[in-house]
C-alpha positions in Angstrom: -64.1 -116.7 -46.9 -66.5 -118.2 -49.4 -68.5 -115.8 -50.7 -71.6 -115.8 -53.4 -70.5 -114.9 -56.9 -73.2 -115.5 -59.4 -76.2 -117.9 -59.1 -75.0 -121.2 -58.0 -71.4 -120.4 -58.2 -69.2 -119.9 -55.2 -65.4 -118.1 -54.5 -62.6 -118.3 -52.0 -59.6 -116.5 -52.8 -56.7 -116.9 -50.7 -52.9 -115.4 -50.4 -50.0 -117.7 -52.6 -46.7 -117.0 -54.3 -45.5 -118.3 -57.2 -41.8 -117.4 -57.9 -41.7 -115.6 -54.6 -44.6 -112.9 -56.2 -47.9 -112.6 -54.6 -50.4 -114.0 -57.0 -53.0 -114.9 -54.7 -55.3 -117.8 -55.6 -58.9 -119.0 -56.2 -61.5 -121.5 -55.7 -64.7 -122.1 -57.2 -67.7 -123.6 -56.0 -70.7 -124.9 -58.5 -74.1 -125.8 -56.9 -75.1 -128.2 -59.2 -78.9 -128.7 -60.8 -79.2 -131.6 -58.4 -77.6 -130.0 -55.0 -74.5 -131.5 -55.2 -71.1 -129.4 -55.6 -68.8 -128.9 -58.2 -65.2 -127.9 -56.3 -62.4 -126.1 -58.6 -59.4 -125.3 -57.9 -59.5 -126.1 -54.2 -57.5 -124.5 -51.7 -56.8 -125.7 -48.0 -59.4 -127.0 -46.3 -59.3 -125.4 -42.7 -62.6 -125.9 -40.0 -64.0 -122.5 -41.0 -63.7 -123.5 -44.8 -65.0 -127.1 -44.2 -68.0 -125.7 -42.3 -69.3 -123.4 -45.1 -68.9 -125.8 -48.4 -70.5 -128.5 -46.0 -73.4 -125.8 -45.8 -74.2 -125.4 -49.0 -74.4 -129.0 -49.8 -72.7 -132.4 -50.9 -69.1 -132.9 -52.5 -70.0 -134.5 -55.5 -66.5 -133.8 -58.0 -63.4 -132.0 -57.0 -61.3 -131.1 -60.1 -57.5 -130.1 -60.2 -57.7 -128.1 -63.5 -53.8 -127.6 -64.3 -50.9 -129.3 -63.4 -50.3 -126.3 -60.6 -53.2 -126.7 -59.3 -52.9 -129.7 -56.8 -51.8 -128.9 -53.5 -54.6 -129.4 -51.7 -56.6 -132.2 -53.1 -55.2 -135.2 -50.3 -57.2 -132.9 -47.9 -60.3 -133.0 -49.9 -59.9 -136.6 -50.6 -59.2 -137.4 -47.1 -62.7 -135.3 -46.3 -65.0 -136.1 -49.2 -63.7 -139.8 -50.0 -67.1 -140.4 -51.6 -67.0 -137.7 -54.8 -65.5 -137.9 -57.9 -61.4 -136.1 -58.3 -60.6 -135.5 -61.6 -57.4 -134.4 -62.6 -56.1 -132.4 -66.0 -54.2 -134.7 -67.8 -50.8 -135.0 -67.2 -51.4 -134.3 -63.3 -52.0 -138.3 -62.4 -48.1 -139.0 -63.3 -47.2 -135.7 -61.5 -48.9 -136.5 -58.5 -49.1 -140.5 -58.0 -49.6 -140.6 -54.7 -53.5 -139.3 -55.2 -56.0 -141.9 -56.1 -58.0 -139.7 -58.9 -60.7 -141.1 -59.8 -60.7 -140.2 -63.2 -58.5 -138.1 -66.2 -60.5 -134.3 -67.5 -60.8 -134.5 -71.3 -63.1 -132.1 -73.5 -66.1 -134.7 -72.4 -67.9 -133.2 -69.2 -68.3 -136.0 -66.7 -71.9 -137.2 -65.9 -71.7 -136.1 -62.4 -71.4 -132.2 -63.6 -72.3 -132.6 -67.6 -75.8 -131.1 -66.8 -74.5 -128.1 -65.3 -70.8 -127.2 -67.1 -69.2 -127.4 -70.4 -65.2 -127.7 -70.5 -62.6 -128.0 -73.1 -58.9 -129.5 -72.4 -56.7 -126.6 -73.5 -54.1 -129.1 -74.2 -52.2 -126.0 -76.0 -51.3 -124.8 -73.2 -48.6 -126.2 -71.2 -50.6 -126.4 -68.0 -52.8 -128.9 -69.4 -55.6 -126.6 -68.0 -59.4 -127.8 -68.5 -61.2 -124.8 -68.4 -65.1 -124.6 -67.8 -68.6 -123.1 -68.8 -71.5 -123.1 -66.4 -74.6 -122.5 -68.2 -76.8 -121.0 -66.0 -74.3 -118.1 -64.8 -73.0 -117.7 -67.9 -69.6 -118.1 -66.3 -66.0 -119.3 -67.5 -64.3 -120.7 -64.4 -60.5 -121.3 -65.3 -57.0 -121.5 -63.0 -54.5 -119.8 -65.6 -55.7 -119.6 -68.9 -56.5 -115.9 -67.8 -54.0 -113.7 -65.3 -54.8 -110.9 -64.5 -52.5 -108.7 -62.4 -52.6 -105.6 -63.3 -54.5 -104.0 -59.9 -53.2 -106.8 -57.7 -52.8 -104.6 -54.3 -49.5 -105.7 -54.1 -46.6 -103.0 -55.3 -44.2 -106.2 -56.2 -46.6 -108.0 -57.9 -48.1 -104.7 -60.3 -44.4 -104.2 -61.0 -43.8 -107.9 -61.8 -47.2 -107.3 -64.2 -46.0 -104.1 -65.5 -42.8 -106.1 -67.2 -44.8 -109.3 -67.6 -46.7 -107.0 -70.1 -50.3 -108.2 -68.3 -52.0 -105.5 -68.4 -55.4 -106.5 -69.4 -56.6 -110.9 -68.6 -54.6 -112.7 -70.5 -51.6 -110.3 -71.5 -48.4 -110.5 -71.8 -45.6 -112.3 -73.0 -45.3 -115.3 -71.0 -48.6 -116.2 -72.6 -46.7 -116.9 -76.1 -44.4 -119.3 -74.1 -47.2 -120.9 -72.6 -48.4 -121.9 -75.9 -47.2 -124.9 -77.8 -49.0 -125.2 -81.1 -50.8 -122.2 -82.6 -53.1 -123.8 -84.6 -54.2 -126.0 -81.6 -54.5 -123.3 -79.6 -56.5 -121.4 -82.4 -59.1 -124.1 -82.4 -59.2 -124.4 -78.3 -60.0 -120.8 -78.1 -62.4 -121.1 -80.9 -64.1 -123.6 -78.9 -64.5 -121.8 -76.1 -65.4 -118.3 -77.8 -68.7 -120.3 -78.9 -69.8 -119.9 -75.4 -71.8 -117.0 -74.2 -69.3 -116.0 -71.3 -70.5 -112.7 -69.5 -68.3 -113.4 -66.9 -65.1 -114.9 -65.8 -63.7 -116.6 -62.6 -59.8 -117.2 -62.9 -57.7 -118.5 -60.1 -54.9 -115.2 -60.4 -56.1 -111.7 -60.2 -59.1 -109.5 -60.7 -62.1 -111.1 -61.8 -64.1 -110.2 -65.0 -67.5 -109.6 -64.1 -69.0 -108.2 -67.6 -67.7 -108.6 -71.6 -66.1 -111.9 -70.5 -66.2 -113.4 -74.2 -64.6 -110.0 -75.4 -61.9 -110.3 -73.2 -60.8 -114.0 -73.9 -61.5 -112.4 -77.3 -59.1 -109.9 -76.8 -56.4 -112.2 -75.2 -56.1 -114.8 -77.3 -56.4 -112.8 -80.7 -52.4 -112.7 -81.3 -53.1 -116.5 -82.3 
């Protein structure tokens, strides 16, 4: 069900595995300055989910953020053939069969460079491009942040509990997930300067206050 989350920013979460755990998934929703909608991260697009984006305006941009995050975009392409689809870099060789309209860099693209910052964590080996939208003061990312911890699942608190996520952003998969330090030093950097009070991520419990402290806190082992 998409829900209100902040002003101008929208949520659906929704039940997925990944390795056979429950890590549930998320999209987000940005009413942009001029009406139109910025779509992260999207998930299936049944009636009931159609009928609610459709209310709160037009499908300007629909991003695939990380090169697992792409099931779904035929069936928003198929729906919204007029907006932009940008893929993270990396994703248009993955997925060939999707005519993205363009690749995500650190440069916002002018449908949503008004409304949202973004930076290509290219350090990571999603190829995430994360996001900052001004007016919320809100970091909207897939998997830059996981955050399992109090996932209402037993299996997937236990699969936390040895993953070592205890807090956003913990644990030691996130060392392998990085491939150059120094890059990854600078990416954060980057995205520290922004005033995040809170943060949207597509696995786990969101961070609705200190959200620059806690990618503070996550990414200080670099």
């Amino acid at each position: 069900m998409l829900t209100r989350y902040a002003d101008d920013v929208f949520t659906e979460p929704r039940e997925a595995k990944f390795f056979g755990v429950e890590s549930g998934t998320r999209m987000t929703i940005v009413r942009l300055g001029d009406g139109g909608l910025f779509v992260h991260s999207p998930v299936a697009l049944d009636a009931t989910t159609l009928a609610a984006v459709d209310a709160l305006g037009e499908v300007r941009a629909v991003v695939a953020p990380s090169v697992f995050h792409h099931l779904f975009v035929g069936e928003w392409m198929r729906a919204y053939p007029k907006a932009v689809f940008a893929a993270c870099p990396g994703l248009e060789w993955k997925r060939p069969d999707l005519a993205f309209t363009c690749v995500l860099g650190d440069q916002p693209h002018p449908v949503w460079a008004r409304d949202l910052e973004q930076v290509y964590f290219s350090a990571r080996r999603e190829n995430e491009v994360v996001f900052f939208h001004r007016k919320s003061g809100t970091f909207i990312c897939a998997d830059a942040l996981l955050n399992l911890s109090r996932h209402p699942s037993l299996k997937t608190r236990l699969t936390a509990r040895l993953m070592g996520n205890v807090a956003p952003g913990f644990g030691w998969p996130e060392r392998f997930m990085i491939r150059n330090r120094a890059v990854a030093r600078r990416q954060v950097d980057r995205i520290l300067d922004w005033p995040i009070e809170r943060i949207l991520l597509a696995h786990g419990d969101l961070v609705d206050h200190d959200g620059r402290e806690a990618v503070r806190r996550a990414y200080a082992w670099l």
